[in-house]
C-alpha positions as semicolon CSV with decimal commas, in nm:
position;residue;x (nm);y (nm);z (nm)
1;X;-4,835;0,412;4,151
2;X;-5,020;0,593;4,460
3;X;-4,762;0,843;4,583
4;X;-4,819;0,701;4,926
5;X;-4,655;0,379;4,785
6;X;-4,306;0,562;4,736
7;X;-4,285;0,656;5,159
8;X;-4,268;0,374;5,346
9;X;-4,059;0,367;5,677
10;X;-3,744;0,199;5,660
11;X;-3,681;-0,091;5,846
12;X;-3,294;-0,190;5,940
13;X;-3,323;-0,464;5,643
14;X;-3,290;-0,213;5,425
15;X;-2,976;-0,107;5,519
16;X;-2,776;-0,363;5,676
17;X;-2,467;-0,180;5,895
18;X;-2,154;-0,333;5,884
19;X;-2,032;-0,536;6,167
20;X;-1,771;-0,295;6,332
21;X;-1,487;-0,457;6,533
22;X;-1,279;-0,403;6,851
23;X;-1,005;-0,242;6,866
24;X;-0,765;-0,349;7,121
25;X;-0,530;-0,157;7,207
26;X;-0,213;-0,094;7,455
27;X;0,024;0,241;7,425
28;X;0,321;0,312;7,602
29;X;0,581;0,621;7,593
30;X;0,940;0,522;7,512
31;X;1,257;0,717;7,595
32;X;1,482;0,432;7,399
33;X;1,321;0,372;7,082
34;X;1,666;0,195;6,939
35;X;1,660;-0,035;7,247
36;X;1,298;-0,155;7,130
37;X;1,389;-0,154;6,824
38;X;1,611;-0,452;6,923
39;X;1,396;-0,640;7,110
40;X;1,100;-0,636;6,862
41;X;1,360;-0,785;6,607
42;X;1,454;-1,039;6,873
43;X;1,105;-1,148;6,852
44;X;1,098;-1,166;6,508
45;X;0,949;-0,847;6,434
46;X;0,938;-0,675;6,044
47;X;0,975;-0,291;6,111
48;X;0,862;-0,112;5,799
49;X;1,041;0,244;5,699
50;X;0,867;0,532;5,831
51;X;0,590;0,723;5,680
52;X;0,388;1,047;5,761
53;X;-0,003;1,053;5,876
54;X;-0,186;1,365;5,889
55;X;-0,504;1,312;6,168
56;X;-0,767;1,573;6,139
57;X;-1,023;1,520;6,428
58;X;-1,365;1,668;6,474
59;X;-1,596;1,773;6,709
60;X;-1,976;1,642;6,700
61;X;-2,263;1,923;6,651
62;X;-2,476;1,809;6,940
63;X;-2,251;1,587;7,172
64;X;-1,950;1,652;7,325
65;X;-1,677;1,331;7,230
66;X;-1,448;1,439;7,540
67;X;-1,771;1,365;7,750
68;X;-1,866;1,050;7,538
69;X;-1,543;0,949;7,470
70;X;-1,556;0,839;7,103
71;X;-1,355;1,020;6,820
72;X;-1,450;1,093;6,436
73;X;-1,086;1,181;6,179
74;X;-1,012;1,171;5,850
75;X;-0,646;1,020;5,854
76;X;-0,444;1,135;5,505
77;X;-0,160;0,861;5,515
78;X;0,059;0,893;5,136
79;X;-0,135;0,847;4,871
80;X;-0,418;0,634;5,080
81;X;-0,703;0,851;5,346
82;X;-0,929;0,749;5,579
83;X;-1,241;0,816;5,759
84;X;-1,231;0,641;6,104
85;X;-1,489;0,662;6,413
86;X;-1,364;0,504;6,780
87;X;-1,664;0,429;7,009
88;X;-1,590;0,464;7,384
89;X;-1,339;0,264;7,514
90;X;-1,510;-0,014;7,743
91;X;-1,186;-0,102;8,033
92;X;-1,004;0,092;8,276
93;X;-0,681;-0,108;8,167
94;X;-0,638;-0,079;7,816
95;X;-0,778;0,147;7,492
96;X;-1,032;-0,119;7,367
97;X;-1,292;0,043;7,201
98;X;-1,531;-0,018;6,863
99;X;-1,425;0,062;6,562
100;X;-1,543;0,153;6,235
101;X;-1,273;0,267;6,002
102;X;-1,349;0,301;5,599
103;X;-1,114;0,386;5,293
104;X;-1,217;0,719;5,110
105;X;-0,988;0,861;4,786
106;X;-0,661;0,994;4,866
107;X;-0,805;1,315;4,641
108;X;-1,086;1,371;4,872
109;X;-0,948;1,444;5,212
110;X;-1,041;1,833;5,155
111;X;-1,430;1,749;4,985
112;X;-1,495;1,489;5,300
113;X;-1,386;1,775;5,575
114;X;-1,581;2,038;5,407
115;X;-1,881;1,779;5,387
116;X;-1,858;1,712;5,746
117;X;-1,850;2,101;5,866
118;X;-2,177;2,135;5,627
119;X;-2,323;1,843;5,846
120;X;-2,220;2,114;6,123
121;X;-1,925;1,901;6,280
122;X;-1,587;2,082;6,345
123;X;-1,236;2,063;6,324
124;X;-1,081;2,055;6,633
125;X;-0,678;2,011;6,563
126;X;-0,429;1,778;6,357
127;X;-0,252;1,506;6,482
128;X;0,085;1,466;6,279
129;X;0,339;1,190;6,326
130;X;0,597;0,968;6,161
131;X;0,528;0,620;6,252
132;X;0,680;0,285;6,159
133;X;0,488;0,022;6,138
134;X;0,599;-0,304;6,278
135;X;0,454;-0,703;6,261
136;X;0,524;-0,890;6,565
137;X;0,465;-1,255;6,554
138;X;0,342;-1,347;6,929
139;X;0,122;-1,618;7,070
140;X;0,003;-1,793;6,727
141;X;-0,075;-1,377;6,633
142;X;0,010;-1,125;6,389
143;X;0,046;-0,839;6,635
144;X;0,056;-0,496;6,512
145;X;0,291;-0,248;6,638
146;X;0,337;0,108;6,574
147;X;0,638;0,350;6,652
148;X;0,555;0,666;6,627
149;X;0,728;1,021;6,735
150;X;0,390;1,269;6,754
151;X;0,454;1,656;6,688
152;X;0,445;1,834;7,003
153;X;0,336;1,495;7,188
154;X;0,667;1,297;7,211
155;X;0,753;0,929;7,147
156;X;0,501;0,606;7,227
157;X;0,492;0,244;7,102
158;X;0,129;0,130;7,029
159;X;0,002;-0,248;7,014
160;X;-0,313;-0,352;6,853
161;X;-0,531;-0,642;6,763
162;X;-0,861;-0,576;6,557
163;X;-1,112;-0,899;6,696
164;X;-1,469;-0,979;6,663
165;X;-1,622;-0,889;7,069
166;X;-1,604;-1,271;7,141
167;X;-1,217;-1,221;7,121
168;X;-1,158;-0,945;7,320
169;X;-1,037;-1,103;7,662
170;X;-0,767;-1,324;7,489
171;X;-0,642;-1,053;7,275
172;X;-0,633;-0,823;7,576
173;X;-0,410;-1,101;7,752
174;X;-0,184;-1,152;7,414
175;X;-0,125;-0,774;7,452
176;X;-0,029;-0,776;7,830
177;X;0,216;-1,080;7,774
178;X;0,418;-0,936;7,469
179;X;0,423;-0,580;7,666
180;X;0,564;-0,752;7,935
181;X;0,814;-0,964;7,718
182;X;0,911;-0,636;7,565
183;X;0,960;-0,480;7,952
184;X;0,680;-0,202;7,855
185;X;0,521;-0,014;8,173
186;X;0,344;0,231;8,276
187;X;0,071;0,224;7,984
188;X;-0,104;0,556;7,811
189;X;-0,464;0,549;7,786
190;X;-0,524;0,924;7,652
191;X;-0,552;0,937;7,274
192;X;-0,272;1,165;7,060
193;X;-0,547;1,455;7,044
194;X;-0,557;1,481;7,419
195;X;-0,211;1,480;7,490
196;X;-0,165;1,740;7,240
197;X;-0,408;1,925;7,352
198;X;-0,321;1,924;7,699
199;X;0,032;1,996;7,619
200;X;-0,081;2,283;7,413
C-alpha cells in the first residue's frame, strides 16, 4: 500500500462528537437550610444523605476561562470521578451553559490530572463540599436539587435540568416557578471556584 494511502485528512465522519447538552441551572445562598429542608419535602422531595466531592479545576494553556467563561475539573465523588467541561453560560438570568461531562475510573483521578498538566493545562484550586442531593418532582419534571455547604464559600441550594437546546426556555421557566414556590431570591450566578477565589 503507497504510504501516501495511510495520510488522508480526517473529515468529522470519522469521529462523530457526542451531542453535549444544556445545563440549566439556578443557585441561591441559604441561611436556613432546615427551613428548606421542609419545604422541599412538602413538595415531595427525596433528600439523599450527604456525601463529599473533591473539584479540581484547571486553567487552559492558551486561553484564559475567566475571560471565556467555560470551566474544565475532574470531580472525585466516593468511589465514582469525573471529567466535566462547562461552555459559557449563554443568559444574564440564570447559569445555562453546555455541557459535556464523562465518567473516568475512580483510580485515575491522579493519572488524568497529571495527563492534563503534560497537555500544559494547570491546576488552579479545589472546590470541596458536602452536598445532598435532592429529587424534586415539579411541573411533570424530575428536578434536581443540590444542598451543599462549600469550604470557605458558605451554604447555596442549586437547581438543575440537563435538556437538549430545543428545551431550554421551558426548563428555564420550570426553574423560576419552583424557586419561587420554594421563596428562593436573590440568585448566584458565579461558579464555587470564583467565590472561593474571591473570598480567598
Amino acid at each position: 500500500m503507497p504510504l501516501a494511502a495511510l495520510h488522508y485528512p480526517l473529515t468529522t465522519n470519522h469521529y462523530l462528537l457526542p451531542t453535549m447538552q444544556y445545563e440549566v441551572e439556578q443557585k441561591f445562598p441559604v441561611a436556613d437550610m432546615r427551613a428548606l429542608e421542609t419545604k422541599l419535602i412538602a413538595l415531595g422531595a427525596e433528600i439523599s444523605p450527604p456525601h463529599s466531592e473533591v473539584d479540581l479545576y484547571f486553567a487552559h494553556p492558551s486561553r484564559d476561562f475567566a475571560e471565556t467563561d467555560e470551566a474544565l475539573r475532574i470531580r472525585r465523588k466516593g468511589t465514582e470521578c469525573f471529567i466535566t467541561y462547562k461552555g459559557p453560560k449563554i443568559d444574564q438570568t440564570t447559569k445555562t451553559r453546555r455541557e459535556l461531562e464523562l465518567p473516568l475510573e475512580a483510580e485515575s483521578f491522579e493519572g488524568w490530572t497529571r495527563l492534563l498538566q503534560a497537555l500544559g493545562f494547570a491546576p488552579v484550586a479545589e472546590v470541596r463540599k458536602s452536598r445532598r442531593k435532592a429529587e424534586i418532582p415539579w411541573q411533570d419534571r424530575q428536578v434536581e436539587g443540590s444542598l451543599d455547604d462549600v469550604e470557605g464559600v458558605g451554604t447555596f441550594f442549586e437547581l438543575e435540568l440537563i435538556v437538549d437546546e430545543g428545551q431550554i426556555e421551558a426548563a428555564k421557566a420550570c426553574l423560576a416557578s419552583l424557586a419561587d414556590a420554594l421563596e428562593l431570591a436573590e440568585g448566584e450566578r458565579r461558579s464555587y471556584l470564583e467565590l472561593l477565589l474571591e473570598c480567598s
